[in-house]
N, C-alpha and C positions, 0 to 999 in steps of 0.2 A: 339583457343578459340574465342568464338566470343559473343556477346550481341545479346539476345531473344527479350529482354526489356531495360526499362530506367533501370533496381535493379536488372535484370536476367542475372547470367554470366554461359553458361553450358560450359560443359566440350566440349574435342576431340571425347570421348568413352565413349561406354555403353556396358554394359556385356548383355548379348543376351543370354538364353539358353544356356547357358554353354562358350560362348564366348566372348572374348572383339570385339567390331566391331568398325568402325568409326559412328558417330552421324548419319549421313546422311543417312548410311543406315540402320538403326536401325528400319523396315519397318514392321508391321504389315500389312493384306490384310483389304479391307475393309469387309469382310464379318466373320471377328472376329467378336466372339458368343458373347466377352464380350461388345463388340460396340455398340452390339445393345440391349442386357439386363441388364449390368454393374455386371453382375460375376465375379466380381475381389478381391482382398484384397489386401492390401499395407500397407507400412509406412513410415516414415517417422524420419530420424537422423541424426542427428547434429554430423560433425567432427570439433572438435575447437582446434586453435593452441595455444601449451603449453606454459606456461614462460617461459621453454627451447629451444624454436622455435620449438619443435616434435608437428606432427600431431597424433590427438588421439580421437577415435570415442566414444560417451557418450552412455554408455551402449548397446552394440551392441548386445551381447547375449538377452537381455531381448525381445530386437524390436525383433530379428528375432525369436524368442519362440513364440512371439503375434502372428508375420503374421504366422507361424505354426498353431497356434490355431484357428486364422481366416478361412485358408484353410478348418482345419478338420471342422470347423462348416457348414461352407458350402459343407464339403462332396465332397474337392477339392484335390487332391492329389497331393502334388508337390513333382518333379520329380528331387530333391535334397534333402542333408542334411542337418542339421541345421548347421554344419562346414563350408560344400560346401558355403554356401549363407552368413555367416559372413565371410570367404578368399574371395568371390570375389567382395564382399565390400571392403575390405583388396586393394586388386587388384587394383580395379578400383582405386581405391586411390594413390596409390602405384604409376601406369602408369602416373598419370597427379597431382603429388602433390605439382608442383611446378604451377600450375595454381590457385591455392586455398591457396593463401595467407593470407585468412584471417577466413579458415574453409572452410568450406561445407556443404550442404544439400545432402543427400540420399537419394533417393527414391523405395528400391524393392517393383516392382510389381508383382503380379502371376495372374494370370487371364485366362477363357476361351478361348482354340484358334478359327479357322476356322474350318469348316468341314460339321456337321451337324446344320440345324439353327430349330428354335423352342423351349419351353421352356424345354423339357422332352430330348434336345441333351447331348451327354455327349461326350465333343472333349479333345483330348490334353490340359493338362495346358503347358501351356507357363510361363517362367520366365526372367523379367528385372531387370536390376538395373541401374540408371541413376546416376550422381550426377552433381550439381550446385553451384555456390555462393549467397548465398541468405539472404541476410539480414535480420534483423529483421522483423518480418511477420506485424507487427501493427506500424510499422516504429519505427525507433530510438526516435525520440520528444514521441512516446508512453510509450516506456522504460523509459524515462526518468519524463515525465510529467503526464504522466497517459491517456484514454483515453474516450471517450465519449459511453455509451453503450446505447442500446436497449430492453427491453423484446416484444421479436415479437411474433405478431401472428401467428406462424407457432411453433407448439408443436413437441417437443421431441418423436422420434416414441416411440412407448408404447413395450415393452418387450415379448408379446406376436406376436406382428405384424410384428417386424422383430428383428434380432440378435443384442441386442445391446453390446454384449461382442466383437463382430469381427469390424477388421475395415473393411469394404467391402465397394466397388466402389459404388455401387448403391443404396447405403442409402447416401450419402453424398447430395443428389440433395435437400433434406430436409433440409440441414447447406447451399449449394447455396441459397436457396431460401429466408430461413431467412437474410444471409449476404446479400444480393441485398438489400430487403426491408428496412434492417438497414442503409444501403452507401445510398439510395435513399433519404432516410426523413433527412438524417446530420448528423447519427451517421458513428460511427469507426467499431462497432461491434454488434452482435446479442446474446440477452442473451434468449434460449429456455426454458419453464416450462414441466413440463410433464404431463400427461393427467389429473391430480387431481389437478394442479396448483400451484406446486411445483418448486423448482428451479433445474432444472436438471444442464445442462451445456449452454457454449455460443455455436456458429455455428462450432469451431475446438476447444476449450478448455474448460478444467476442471475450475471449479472456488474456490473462497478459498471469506470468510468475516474475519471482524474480528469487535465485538462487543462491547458495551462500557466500559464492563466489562473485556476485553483483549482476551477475550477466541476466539480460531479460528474454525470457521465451515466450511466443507465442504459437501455438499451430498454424501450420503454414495454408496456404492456398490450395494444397492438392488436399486437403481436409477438407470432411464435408462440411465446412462452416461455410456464413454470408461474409459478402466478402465485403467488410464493415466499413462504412467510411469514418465515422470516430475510431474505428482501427486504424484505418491507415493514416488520419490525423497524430493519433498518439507517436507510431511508427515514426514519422518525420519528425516530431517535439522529439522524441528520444535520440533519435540520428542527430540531429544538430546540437545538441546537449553534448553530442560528444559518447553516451555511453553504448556499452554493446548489446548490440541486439540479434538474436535468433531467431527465425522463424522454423521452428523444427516439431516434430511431432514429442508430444509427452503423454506420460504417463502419469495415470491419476497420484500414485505414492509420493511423485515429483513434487505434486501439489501441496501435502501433507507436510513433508518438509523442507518448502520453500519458505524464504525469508520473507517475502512478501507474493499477494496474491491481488490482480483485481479486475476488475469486469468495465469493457466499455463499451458505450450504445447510443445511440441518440434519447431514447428515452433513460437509460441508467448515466449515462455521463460517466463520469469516471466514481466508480464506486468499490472501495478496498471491499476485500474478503478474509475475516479475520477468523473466522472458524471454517473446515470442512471435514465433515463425517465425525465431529467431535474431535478434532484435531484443532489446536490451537493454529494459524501459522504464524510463525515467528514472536512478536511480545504480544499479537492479540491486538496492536493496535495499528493501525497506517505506517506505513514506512515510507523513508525520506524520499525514495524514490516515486513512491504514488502521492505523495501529497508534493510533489515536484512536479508531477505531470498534472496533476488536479488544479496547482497555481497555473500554471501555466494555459491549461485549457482554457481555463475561468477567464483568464486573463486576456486569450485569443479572441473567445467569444462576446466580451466586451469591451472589442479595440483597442486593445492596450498590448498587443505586442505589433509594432509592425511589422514582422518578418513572415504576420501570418494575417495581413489584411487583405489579401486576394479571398478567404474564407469566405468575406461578409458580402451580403448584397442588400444594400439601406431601403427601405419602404422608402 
């Protein structure tokens, strides 16, 4: 095991195409197709250790049904089953689970390989799977305290312009680009609108308000957002809590003077949003209702609610 970064801890091994390999050499050429057009699709999952000390992946079937669905929209065919690529998640885990003390991050990739280049090539898909220790995406003080957001100039691609149900490699340079400008001016994060000036998503998460009246919104489906599985996690902790939920489109001013604001993702988790565009929302600090959903998440993710242990799938 070794440190990438100051927060980055990876593993020994990465599944490669049907094999566990060492890190090092876990080598793509440089003339992989997806390199240089970003035909890829990925995801991204959380393994978090139980109250029982077991490690156990948050919704592993669901992520890999997505990056399934991603593939087939791009017309990608991977050269696995949906069993094959949740065991060697399994696996990988399995081989080095004693390095991930404190969880892990997943990352399966599938992606265009080498071969033919130009946009009309159609090569080998290639499949990864890496994992890491990775902390909280918007840092720990963000979970806790909340975070400072943005709505940036850079718009949410529009639904006919590219696939916004897949998570695919090369629309993501659109969530780079907003997250830069947001880190650049003093914010934490970027919050995108969509082309009619709506509130879609931030640069990697879904987002959630909650209004003076208690009611919670989120942008719905027909938005061009990913259609988030820590969304529709929270979605259901809210439904059964009993309180009201919207899926309706909003407007950023909504944002501004909402009681509460916050962002959910596999890598941000549940993370309040206590400033946007210099706008306090509401006291500035978490509200009952997000640090409701934040117990409660925490709490799913390590086996301690049974209403939501269908979630977990133990190494």
């Amino acid at each position: 095991m070794s440190s990438t970064s100051s927060n980055v801890v990876r593993a020994d091994q990465i599944w490669l195409d049907g094999k566990l390999v060492k890190w090092e050499e876990g080598h793509v050429p440089v003339m992989t197709h997806a390199l240089h057009y970003g035909l890829g699709v990925f995801e991204g999952i959380r393994a978090y250790r139980t109250h029982d000390g077991r490690l156990a992946v948050f919704r592993l079937r669901e992520h890999i049904e997505r990056l399934f669905d991603s593939a087939h929209i791009c017309m990608m065919k991977l050269p696995f089953t949906t069993e094959q690529l949740m065991e060697a998640c399994l696996e990988l885990l399995r081989e080095q689970k004693e390095l991930f003390a404190n969880g892990a991050y997943l990352r399966p990739i599938a992606f265009m390989g080498d071969g033919a280049m130009g946009l009309g090539a159609i090569n080998p898909t290639r499949v990864a799977i890496t994992a890491w220790d990775w902390g909280a995406y918007l840092g720990d003080k963000g979970i806790r305290e909340g975070i400072r957001a943005k709505v940036s100039s850079f718009t949410r691609m529009h639904v006919n312009v590219n696939m916004v149900r897949g998570k695919i490699s090369g629309q993501y340079v659109n969530s780079i680009l907003a997250k830069r400008e947001a880190v650049l001016a003093g914010y934490d994060e970027a919050i995108l609108l969509d082309i009619s000036g709506f509130v879609a998503e931030a640069s990697g998460e879904n987002i959630f308000l909650v209004n003076k009246k208690g009611v919670i919104k989120t942008p719905p489906l027909s938005s061009p957002i990913l259609d988030g599985i820590t969304r529709e996690s929270v979605l259901k902790i809210l439904r059964d809590s009993g309180r009201q939920v919207e899926e309706v489109t909003v407007t950023r001013d909504a944002l501004y003077i909402a009681n509460e604001v916050f962002f959910t993702g596999t890598a941000a988790e549940i993370t309040p949003v206590r400033e946007v565009d210099n706008r306090t929302v509401g006291t500035g600090k978490p509200g009952l209702i997000t640090q409701y959903v934040q117990e409660t998440y925490f709490r799913a993710v390590r086996g301690l609610e049974p209403r939501y242990t269908e979630w977990l799938t133990y190494v």
